[in-house]
C-alpha positions in Angstrom: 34.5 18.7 -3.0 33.3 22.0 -1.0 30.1 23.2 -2.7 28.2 26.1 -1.3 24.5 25.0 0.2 22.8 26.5 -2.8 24.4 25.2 -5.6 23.8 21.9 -4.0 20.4 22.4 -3.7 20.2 24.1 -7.4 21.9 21.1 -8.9 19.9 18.6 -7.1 17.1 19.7 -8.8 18.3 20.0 -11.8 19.5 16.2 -12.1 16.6 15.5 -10.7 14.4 17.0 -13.5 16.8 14.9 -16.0 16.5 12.0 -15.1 12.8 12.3 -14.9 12.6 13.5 -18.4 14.2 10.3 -19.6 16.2 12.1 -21.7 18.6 10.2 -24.6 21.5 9.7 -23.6 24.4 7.0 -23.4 24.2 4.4 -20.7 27.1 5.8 -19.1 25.6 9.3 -18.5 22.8 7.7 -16.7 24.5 6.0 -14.6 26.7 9.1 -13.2 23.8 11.1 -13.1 22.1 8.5 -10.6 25.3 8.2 -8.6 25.4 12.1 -8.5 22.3 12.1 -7.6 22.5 9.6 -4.6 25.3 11.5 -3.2 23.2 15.0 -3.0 20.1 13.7 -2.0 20.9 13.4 2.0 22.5 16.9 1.4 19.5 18.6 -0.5 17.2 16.5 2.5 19.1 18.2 5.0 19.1 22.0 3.4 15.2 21.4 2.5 14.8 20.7 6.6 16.2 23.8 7.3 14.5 25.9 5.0 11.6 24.4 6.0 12.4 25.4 9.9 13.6 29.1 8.6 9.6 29.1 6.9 7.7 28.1 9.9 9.9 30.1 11.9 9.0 33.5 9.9 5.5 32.6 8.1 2.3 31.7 9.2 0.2 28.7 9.0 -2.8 28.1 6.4 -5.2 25.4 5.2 -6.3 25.1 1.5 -8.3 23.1 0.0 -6.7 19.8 -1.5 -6.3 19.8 -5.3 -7.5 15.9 -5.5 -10.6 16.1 -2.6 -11.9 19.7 -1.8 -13.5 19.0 1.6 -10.1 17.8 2.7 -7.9 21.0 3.8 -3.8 21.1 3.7 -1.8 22.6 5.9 0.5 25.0 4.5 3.0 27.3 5.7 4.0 30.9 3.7 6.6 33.8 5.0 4.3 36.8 4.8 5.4 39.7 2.4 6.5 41.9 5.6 9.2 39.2 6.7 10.5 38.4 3.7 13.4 40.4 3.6 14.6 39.2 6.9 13.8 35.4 5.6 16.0 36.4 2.4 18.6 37.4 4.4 18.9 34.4 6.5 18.7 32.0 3.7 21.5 34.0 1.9 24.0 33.2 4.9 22.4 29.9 5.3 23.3 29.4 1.3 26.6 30.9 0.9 27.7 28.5 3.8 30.1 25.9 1.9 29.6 21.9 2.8 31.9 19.1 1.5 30.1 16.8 -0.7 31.5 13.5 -2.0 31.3 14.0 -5.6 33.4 14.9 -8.7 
């Protein structure tokens, strides 16, 4: 099936965030939504890569202090608010762009 890069990252997510909830449902359901799952990771690992590229490429590199251990400093990258227009407009081709997926 041809999705479009954002809708397979959007939907990802979204299974994602159901099966972590744990939420009722029939045994069946579960096991669709873990096959569907399986099949967009690698996709949604791939399109997260990218993104990540398009970020360094157009932000700039921090450290903040680690939630768990404050004298320990994580490196984080952010697209400053001057760039960001450019960095939407890139990820809106990179998201329109339409990928075949193996899932029904």
């Amino acid at each position: 099936m041809k999705l479009k890069v954002q809708h397979v990252m959007d939907a990802t997510l979204v299974v994602a965030q159901i099966i972590r909830d744990n939420r009722p449902m029939p045994q069946k359901g579960k096991y669709r939504l873990a096959r569907l799952h399986a099949k967009l990771l690698p996709e949604f690992n791939t399109i997260t890569a990218r993104r990540d590229e398009m970020i360094t490429a157009y932000g700039h590199f921090t450290t903040a202090p680690s939630a768990s251990d404050p004298a320990v400093y994580d490196p984080t990258y952010s697209v400053p608010a001057d760039k960001m227009p450019e960095f939407n407009a890139a990820w809106s081709e990179i998201g329109s762009e339409e990928i075949g997926v193996d899932v029904e």
